[in-house]
N, C-alpha and C positions, 0 to 999 in steps of 0.2 A: 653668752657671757664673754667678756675680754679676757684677754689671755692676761696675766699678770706674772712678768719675771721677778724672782724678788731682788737678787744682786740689783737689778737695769732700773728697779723701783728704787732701793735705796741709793744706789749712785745718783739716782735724780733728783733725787729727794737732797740729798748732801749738796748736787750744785745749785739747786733753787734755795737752800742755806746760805753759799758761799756769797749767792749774787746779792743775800741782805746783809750781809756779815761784814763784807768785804772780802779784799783781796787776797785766795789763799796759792799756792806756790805753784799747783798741778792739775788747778781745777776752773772752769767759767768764773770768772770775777769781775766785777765792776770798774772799772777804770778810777786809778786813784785820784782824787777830788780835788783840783786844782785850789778852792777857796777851803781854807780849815773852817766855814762859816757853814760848807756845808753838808748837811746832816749824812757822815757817811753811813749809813746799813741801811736808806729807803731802800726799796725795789720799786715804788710805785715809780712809773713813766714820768721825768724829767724832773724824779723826785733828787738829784745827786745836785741837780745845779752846775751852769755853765761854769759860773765863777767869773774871774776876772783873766781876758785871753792872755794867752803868754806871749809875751814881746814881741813880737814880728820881728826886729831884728837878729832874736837869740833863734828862729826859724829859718831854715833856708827855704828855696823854692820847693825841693824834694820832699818834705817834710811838710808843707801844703798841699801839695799834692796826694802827699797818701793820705790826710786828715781828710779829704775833701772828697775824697775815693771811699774813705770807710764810713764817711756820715750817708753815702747813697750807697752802699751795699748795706748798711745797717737797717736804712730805712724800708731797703726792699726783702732783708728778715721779717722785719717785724710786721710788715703786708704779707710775708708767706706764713708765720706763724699766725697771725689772727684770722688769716682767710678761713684758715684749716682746725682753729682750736674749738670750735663749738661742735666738730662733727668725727672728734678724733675716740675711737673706743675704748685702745688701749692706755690702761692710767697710768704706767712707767712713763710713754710717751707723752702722754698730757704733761705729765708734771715736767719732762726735761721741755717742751713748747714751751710752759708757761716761765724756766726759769731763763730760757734763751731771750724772751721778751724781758723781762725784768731788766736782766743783764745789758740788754742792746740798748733798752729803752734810757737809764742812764749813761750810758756809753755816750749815746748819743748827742744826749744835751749836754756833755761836757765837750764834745771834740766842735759842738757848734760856738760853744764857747769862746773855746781855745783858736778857732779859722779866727783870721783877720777880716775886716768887711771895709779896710781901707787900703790903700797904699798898692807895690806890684804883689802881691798876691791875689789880692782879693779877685780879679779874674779868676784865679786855678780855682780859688776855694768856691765861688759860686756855680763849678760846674763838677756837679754831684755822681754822674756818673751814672745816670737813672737807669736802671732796667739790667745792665752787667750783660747783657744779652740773654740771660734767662726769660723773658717774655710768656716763652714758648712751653717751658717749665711750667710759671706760675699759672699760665691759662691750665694744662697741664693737669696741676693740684686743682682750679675750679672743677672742670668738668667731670674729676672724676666720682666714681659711683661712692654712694654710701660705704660698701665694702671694701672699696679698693683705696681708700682716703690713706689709712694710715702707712699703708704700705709708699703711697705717692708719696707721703711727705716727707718720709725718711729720706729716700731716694733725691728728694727736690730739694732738701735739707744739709743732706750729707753734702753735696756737689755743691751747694753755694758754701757752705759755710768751707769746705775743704782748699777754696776758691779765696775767701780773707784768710785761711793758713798759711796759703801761699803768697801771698802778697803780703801780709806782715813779717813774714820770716825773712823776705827780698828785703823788706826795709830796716830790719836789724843791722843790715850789713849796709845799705847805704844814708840813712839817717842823719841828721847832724843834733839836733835836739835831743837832748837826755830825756827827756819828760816823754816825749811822742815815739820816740824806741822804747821808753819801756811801757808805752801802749802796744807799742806794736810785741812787743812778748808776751804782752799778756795777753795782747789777739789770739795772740799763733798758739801758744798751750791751751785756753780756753777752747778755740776753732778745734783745734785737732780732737781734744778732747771729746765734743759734742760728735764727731762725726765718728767715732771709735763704740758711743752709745749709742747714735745710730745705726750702725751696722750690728751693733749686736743684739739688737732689739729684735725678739719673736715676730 
């Protein structure tokens, strides 16, 4: 039988909340919704809606850049979180997987939104960033055993997501975009937070 912690169950339980709820102050949250058209509290996958992108000009290069950065390290969440959800035991950790995909899963379509797909950016923003160099990781979380699944995924988990903590928290301070720094705050608390319940996870 799975082990089940109850604090690590209900904090999980509260961020798979947060990620349909919206955005709460110290916890995983959805990236606030550039179009008020659309429907904020989905979870479902690119249920938030790109919206209409934000001005290229009100963007600097920097601010392309790390948008273009987090839509390929989001993308390669949500490839580690699905590889590993149908064979994960423990259901604390199930449910924080499944609200880390909710979460990302609109994240994502809003920040694809928001990249430019003309003008000088559009170079930075169409190079994603694929693989972060974890490769070696996700094969990693493939291969391993039945037993040993959930323990990998914490570990391949914590170190990526600990990874946009850190790169959002750099972009608070160099930023130029109010809208895309307070993505990136709301990366960085979310990230750090995930990775605080993976480590304390049995």
């Amino acid at each position: 039988m799975p082990r089940r912690t109850p604090l690590a169950s209900l904090v999980a339980a509260l961020l798979l909340t947060g990620a349909c709820a919206g955005p709460p102050t110290a916890s995983p949250s959805a990236l606030p919704q550039p179009a008020p058209a659309s429907p904020a509290g989905s979870a479902a996958a690119g249920s938030a809606g790109a919206g209409p992108a934000i001005d290229a000009d009100a963007m600097s290069g920097i601010d392309v850049v790390f948008l273009s950065t987090m839509v390929g390290h989001s993308e390669r969440t949500l490839q580690i979180v699905r590889l590993a959800r149908d064979r994960v035991r423990d259901d604390a950790l199930r449910t924080l997987a499944a609200a880390v995909e909710a979460t990302e899963a609109d994240e994502l379509a809003a920040m694809r939104g928001w990249l430019p797909t003309t003008g000088p950016g559009a170079s930075a923003a169409a190079h994603h960033h694929d693989g972060h160099g974890d490769d070696a990781a996700l094969d990693r979380l493939r291969t391993a055993p039945d037993a040993d699944v959930d323990r990998v995924l914490r570990e391949v988990l914590a170190d990526h997501q600990r990874a946009a903590a850190d790169l959002a928290r750099s972009h608070v301070g160099v930023g130029r975009n109010e809208r895309v720094r307070d993505l990136a705050r709301r990366i960085e608390q979310s990230r750090a937070a995930e990775v605080e319940l993976l480590r304390g996870t049995p």
